[in-house]
C-alpha positions as CSV (number, residue, x, y, z in Angstrom):
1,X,0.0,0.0,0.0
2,X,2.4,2.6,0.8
3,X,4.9,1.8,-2.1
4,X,1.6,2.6,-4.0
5,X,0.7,5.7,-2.5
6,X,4.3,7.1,-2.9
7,X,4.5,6.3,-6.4
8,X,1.6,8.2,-7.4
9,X,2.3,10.9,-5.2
10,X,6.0,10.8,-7.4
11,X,3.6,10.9,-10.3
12,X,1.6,13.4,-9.0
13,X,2.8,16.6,-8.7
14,X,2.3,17.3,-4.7
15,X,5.3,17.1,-2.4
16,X,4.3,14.1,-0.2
17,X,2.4,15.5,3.4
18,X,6.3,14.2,5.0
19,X,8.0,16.8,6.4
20,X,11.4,15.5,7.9
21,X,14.8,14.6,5.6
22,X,17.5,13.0,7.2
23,X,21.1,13.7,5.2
24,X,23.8,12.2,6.0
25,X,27.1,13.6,5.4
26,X,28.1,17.2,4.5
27,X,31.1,16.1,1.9
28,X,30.3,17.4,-1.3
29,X,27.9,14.9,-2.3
30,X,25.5,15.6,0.9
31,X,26.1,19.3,0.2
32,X,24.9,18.9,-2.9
33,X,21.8,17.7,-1.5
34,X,21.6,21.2,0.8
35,X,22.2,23.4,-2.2
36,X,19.5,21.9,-4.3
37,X,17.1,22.1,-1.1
38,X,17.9,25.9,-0.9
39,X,17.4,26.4,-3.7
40,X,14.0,25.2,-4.0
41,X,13.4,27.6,-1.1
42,X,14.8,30.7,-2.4
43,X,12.5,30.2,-4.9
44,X,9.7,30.6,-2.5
45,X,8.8,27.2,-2.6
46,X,8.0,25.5,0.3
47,X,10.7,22.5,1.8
48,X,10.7,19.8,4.1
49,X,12.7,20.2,7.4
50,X,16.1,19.2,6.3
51,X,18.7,18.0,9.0
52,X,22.2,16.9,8.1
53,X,24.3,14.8,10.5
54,X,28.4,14.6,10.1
55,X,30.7,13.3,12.5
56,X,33.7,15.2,11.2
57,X,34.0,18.7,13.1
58,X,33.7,20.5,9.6
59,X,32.1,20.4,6.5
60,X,34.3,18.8,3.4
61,X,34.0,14.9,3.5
62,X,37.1,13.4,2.3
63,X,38.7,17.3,1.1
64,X,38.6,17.9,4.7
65,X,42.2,16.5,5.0
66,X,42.7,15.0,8.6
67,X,46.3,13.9,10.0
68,X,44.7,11.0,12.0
69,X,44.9,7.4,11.0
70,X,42.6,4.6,12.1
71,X,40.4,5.7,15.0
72,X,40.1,9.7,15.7
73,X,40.2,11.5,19.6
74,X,36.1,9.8,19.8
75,X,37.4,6.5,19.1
76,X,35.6,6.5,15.9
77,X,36.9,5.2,12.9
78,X,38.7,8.3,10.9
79,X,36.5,8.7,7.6
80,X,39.6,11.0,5.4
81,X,41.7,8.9,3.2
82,X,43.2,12.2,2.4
83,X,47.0,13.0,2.3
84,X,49.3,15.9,2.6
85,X,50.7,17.3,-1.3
86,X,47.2,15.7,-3.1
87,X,46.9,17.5,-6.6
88,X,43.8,16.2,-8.7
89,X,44.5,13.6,-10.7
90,X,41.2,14.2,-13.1
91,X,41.1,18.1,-14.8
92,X,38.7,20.3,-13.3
93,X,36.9,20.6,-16.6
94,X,35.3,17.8,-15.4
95,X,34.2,18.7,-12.2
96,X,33.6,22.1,-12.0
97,X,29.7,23.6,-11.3
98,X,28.3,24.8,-13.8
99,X,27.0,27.7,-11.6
100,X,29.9,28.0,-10.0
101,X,33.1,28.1,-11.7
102,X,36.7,28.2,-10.3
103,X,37.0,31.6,-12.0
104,X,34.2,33.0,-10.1
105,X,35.4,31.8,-6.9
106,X,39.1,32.7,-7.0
107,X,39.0,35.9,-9.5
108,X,40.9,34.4,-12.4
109,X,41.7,31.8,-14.4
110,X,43.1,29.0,-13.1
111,X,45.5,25.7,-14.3
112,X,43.5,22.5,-15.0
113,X,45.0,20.7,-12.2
114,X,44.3,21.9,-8.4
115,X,46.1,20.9,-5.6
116,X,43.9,20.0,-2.8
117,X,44.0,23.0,-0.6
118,X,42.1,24.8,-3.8
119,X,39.9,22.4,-4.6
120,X,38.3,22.2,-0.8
121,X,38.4,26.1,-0.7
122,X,36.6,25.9,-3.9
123,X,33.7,24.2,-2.7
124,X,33.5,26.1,0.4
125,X,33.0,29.4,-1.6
126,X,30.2,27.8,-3.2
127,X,28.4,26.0,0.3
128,X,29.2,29.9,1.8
129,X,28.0,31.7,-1.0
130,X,24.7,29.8,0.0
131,X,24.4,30.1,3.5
132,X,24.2,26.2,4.0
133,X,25.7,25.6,6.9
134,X,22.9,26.0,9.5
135,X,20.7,22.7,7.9
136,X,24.5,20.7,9.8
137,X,24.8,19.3,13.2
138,X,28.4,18.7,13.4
139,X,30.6,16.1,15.3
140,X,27.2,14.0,15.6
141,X,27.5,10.2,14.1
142,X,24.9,8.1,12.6
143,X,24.5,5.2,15.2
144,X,21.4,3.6,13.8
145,X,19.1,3.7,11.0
146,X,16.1,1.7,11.1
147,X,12.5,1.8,8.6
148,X,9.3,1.9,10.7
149,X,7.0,-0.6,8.6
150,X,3.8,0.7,10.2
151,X,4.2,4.3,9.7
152,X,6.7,4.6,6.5
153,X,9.2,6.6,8.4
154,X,12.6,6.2,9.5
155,X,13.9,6.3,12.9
156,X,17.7,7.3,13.6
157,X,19.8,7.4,16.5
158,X,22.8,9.9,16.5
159,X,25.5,9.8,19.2
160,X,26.7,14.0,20.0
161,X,30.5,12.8,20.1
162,X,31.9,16.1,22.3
163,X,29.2,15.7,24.8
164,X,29.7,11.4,24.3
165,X,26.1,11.5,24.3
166,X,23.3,9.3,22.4
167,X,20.3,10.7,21.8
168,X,16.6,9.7,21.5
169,X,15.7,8.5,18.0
170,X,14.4,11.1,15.5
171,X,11.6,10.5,13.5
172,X,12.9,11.0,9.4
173,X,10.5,10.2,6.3
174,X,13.2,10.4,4.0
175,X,16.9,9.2,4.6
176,X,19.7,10.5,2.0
177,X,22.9,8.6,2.4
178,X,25.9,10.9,1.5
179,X,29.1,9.2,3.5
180,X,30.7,8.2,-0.1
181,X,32.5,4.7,-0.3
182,X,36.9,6.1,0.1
183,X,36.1,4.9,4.1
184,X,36.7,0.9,4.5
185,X,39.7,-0.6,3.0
186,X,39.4,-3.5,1.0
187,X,42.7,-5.4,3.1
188,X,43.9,-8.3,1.5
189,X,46.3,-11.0,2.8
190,X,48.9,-12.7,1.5
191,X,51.6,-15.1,2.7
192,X,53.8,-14.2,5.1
193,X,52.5,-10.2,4.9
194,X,51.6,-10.3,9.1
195,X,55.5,-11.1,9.5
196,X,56.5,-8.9,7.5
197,X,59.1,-6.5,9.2
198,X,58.6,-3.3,7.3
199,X,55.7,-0.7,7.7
200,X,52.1,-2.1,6.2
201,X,49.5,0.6,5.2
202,X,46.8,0.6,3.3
203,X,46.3,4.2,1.3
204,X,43.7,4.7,3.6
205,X,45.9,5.5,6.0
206,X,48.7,7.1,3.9
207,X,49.4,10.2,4.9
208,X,52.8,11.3,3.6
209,X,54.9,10.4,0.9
210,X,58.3,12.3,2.5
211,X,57.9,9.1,5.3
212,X,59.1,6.8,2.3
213,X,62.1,8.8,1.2
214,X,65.1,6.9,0.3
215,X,62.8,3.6,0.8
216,X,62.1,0.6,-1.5
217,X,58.2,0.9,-2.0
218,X,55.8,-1.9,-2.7
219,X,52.5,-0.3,-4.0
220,X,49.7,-2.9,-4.4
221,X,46.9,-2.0,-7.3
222,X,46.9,-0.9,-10.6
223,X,44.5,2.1,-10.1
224,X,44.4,6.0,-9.9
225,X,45.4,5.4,-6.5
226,X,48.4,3.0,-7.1
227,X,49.7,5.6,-9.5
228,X,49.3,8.6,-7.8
229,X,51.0,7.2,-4.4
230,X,53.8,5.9,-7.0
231,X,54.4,9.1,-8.4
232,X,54.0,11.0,-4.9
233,X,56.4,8.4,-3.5
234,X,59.2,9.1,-6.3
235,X,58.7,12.6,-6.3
236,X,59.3,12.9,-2.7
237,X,62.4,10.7,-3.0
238,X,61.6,6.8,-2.4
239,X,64.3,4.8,-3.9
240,X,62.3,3.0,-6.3
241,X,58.4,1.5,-6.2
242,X,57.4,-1.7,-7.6
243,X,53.7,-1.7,-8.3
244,X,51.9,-4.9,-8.3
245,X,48.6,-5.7,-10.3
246,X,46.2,-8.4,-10.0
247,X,44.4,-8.6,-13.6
248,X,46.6,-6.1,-15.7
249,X,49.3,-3.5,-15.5
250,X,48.7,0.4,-15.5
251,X,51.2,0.0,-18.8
252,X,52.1,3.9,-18.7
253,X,55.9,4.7,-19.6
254,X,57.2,4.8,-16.4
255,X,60.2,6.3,-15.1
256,X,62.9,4.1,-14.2
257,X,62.6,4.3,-10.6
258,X,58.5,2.7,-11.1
259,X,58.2,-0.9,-12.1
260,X,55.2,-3.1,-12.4
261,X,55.0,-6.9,-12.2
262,X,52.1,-9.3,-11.7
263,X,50.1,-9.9,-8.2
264,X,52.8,-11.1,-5.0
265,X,52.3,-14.6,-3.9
266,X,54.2,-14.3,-0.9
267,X,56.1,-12.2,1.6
268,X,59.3,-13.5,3.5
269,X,60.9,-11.3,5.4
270,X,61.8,-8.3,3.2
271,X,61.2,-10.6,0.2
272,X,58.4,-10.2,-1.7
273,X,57.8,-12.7,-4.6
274,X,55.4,-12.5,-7.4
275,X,52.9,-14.6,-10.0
276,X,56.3,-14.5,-13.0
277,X,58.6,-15.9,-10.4
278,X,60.4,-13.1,-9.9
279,X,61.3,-11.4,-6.4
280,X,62.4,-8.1,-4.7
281,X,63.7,-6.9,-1.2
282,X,61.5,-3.9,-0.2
283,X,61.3,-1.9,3.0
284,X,57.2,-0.8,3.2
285,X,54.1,-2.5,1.7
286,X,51.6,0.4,0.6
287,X,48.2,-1.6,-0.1
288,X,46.2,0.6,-2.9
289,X,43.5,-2.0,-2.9
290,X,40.2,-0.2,-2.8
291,X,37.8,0.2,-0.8
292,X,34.2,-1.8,-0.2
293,X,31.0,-0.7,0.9
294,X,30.4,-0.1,4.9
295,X,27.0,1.4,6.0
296,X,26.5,-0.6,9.6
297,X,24.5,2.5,10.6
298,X,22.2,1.1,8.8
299,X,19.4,-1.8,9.5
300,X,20.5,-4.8,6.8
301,X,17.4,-4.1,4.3
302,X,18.7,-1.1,3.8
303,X,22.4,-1.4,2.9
304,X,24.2,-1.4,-0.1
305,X,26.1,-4.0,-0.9
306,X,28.4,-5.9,-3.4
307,X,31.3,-5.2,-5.8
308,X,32.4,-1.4,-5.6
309,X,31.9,-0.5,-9.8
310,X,30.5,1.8,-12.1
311,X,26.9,1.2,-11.4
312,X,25.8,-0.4,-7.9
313,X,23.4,-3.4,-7.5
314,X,19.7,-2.2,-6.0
315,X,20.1,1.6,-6.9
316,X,17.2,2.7,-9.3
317,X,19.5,5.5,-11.7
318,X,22.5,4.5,-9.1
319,X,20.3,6.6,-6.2
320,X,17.3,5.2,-5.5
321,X,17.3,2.2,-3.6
322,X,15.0,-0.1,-4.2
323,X,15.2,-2.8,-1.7
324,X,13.9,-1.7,1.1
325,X,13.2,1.5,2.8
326,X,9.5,1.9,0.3
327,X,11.3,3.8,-2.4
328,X,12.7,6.7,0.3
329,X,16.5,6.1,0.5
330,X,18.8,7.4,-1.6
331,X,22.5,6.7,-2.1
332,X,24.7,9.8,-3.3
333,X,28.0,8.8,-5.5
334,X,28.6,5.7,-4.7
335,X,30.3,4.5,-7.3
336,X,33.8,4.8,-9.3
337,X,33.7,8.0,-11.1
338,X,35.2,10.3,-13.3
339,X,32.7,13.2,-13.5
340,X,32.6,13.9,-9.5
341,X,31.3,17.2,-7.9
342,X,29.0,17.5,-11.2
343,X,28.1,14.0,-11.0
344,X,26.9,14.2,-7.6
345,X,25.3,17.5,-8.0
346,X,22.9,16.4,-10.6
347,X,21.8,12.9,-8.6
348,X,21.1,15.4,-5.4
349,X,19.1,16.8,-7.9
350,X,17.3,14.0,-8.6
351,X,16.8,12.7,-4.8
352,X,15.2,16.1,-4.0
353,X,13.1,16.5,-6.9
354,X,11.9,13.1,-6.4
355,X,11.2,14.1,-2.3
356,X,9.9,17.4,-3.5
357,X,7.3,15.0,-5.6
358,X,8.4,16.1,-9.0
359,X,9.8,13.0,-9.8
360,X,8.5,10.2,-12.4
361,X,9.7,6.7,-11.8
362,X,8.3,3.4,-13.2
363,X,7.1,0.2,-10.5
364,X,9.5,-2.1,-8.9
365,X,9.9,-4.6,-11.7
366,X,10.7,-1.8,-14.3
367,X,13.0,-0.1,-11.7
368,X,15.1,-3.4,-11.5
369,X,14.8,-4.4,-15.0
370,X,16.8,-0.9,-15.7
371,X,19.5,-1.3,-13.5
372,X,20.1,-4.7,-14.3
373,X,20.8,-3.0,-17.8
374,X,22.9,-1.0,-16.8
375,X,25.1,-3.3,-14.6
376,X,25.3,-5.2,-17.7
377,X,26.5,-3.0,-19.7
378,X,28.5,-2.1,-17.2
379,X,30.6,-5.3,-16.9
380,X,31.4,-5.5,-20.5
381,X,33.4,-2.1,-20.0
382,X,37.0,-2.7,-21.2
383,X,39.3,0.2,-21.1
384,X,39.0,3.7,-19.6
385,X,37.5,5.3,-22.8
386,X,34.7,2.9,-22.7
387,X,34.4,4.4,-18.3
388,X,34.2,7.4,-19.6
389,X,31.4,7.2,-22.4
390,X,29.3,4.9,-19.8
391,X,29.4,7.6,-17.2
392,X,28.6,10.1,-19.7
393,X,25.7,8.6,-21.0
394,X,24.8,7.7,-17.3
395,X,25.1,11.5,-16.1
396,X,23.0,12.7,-19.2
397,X,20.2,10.2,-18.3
398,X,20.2,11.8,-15.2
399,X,20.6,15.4,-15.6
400,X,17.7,14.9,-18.4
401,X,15.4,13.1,-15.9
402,X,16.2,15.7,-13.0
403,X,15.9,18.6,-15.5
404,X,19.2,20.2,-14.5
405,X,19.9,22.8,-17.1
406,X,23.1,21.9,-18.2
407,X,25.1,20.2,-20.7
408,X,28.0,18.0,-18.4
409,X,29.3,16.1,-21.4
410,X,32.9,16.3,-20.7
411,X,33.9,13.4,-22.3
412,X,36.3,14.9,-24.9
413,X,38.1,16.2,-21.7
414,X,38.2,12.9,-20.2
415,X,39.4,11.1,-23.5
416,X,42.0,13.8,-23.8
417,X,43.4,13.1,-19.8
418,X,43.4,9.6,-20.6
419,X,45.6,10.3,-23.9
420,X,48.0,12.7,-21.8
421,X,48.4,9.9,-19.6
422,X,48.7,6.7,-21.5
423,X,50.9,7.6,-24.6
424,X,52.6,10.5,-22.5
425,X,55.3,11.1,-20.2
426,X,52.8,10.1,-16.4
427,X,55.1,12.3,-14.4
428,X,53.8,15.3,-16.4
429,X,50.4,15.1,-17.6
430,X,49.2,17.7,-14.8
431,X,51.2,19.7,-17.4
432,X,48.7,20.4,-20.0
433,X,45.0,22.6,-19.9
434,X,41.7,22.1,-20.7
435,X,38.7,24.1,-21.7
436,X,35.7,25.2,-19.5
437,X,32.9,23.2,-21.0
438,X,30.2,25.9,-19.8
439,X,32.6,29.2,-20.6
440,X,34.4,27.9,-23.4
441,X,37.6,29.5,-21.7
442,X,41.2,27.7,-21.8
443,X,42.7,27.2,-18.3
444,X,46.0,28.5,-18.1
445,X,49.2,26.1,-17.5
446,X,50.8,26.2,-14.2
447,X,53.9,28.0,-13.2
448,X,56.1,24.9,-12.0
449,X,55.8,21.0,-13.0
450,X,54.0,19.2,-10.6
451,X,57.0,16.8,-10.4
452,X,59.2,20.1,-9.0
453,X,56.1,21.3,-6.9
454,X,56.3,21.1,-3.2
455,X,54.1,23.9,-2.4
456,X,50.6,23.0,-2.0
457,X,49.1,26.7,-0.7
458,X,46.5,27.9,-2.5
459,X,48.4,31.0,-2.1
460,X,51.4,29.8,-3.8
461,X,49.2,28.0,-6.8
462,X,47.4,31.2,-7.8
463,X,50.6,33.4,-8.2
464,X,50.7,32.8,-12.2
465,X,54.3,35.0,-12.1
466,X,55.8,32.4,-10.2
């Protein structure tokens, strides 16, 4: 009955009589979710009462960088996989609001490729600009989410971590789950890794590349973050790195201080060997193995599960989740992605217009007949080109659906990055520039290789006569 009701009330066009949304997480996926609520009410419309929990102390999600590793001063388990000198590794063409550009926010033009410390200041401007900090209760954690069957609502428990206090339940009708999925390593074990006698981390908890200077560097993985800790690691002067992959090598044109072989078999003391027989004496294991999906603050029915991909298993459009919860969950980018701040902007779109009641969306059976499409699709993606046009046509689909105004079709950008970095030099593809897709405006090129850059500032990275 009440999957019914909210269906048609979707189909209708009357926001549903519920009045309470719970968000969780104010990174810029559940900011997203703010932004597209204010919106609605600076446009005189009227909005549910919108509360957003985050157990961080500030607003940022994983650009918030944090120096703690494994469990922070609460005890709780530090949610930041961030680390000191980060520079994106995508362009910012494909990223950037549409409504919101870097220029705007720091004056001028600025290269394709931020460091962090921009980046996060960037999207502060734009949650400032708004005013959307007052919808946040900060430093409160997500203890318990569980659906009330009787009266389709949500009850959630939230522990005040200063105070070490757990409150009452609050009654929710709509829960929007916005923690992202760079929080619980994927660990795996191998032979002889417990006894090994160097340092083992996974890039969870990587911090630092100056702590591996002048050491031999195992990195296991063959993705973005394999290569990025490789490069950080060399640039901040580790010996050499050996990078390890399971199914098939990154294959860029390394220089001769990165090497890749095929998956380690076993670890004996400082010996590592590996799948081609071959062996290597290394000092620290760095484990870039990924990360799998952890919601235990929420009741079983309602958690995503499964392989971490391009398109999750139970999410109508990759939001909507459809297995419990009567059609009022939503999951904000939790998925591999390319597109980022954009991508999640226009599915907080699409949660709130749905809430709002604006929102068409077919029965149960249809729902999972499309994203059982999708996902196969999805699994006959070979190389990153083929990523890249998937989420493309996936972030159209969506943007279309949510009506959102603007054209995110960076995919040229995309399949040029991928070029820069596959048939160029990989130590210097933060090198080149890219074109605003919204202003058609070049981005300059920065003042000093990121290779030879050790300042970070945001200070330092605007000064163009550097």
């Amino acid at each position: 009955m009440w999957t019914s009701q909210f269906i048609q009330m979707c189909n209708g066009s009357e926001m549903p009589s519920a009045k309470r949304v719970c968000v969780i997480g104010a990174g810029p996926s559940g900011m997203s979710v703010l932004y597209h609520f204010n919106k609605r009410k600076k446009e005189g419309k009227e909005i549910p009462d919108i509360v957003c929990f985050e157990k961080q102390t500030d607003w940022g999600g994983l650009w918030k960088y944090c120096e703690e590793t494994g469990t922070d001063r609460y005890g709780e388990p530090v949610h930041g996989s961030m680390y000191r000198g980060l520079w994106s590794n995508g362009p910012k063409e494909g990223l950037e609001y549409p409504d919101f550009s870097f220029e705007e926010h720091f004056g001028k033009p600025i290269p394709s490729f931020p460091p962090r410390e921009a980046i996060y200041d960037y999207l502060k401007g734009r949650w400032t600009k708004h005013d959307l900090r007052h919808w946040i209760r900060f430093n409160h954690v997500v203890r318990q989410v569980t659906y009330n069957d009787a009266t389709n609502d949500f009850s959630v428990v939230v522990k005040n971590l200063p105070e070490d206090k757990v409150f009452p339940a609050e009654r929710f009708d709509f829960v929007v789950v916005a923690v992202g999925h760079f929080s619980a390593p994927n660990v795996p074990v191998f032979p002889g890794i417990d006894h090994f006698p160097g340092r083992v981390i996974h890039s969870h908890d990587f911090r630092s590349a100056s702590d591996f200077k002048g050491k031999k560097l195992l990195v296991v993985g063959a993705g973005l973050s394999a290569e990025d800790i490789a490069l950080q690691c060399l640039k901040y002067g580790a010996e050499y790195i050996i990078c390890s992959w399971r199914t098939k090598p990154m294959g860029h044109k390394w220089p001769p201080r990165i090497a890749e072989k095929p998956l380690l078999t076993n670890v004996e003391g400082h010996t590592v060997r590996f799948k081609d027989g071959t062996s290597a004496e290394v000092d620290d294991i760095i484990l870039c193995t990924g990360y799998h999906h952890s919601y235990p603050f929420l009741e079983q029915r309602l958690r995503l599960s499964g392989p971490n991909g391009f398109y999750p298993e139970g999410l109508y459009k990759a939001i909507l989740w459809t297995r419990g919860g009567n059609n009022k969950v939503f999951y904000i980018g939790v998925f591999h992605h390319f597109y980022t701040f954009t991508m999640f902007d226009v599915q907080a779109l699409w949660a709130v217009n749905c809430i709002m009641g604006d929102i068409k969306f077919p029965d149960q059976e249809a729902m999972e007949s499309d994203i059982k499409s999708w996902i196969a699709r999805m699994l006959k993606l070979n190389d990153p080109g083929e990523k890249v046009d998937f989420q493309t046509e996936y972030i159209i689909d969506v943007s279309k659906d949510a009506d959102y105004g603007y054209n995110l079709d960076a995919s040229a950008v995309f399949h040029s990055w991928i070029k820069h970095r596959m048939d160029g030099d990989i130590t210097n593809y933060r090198s080149h520039s890219f074109t605003n897709i919204f202003t058609g405006k070049k981005s300059p090129l920065p003042h000093t290789p990121f290779m030879q850059e050790f300042d970070d500032s945001v200070q330092h990275f605007l000064n163009s006569e550097e």
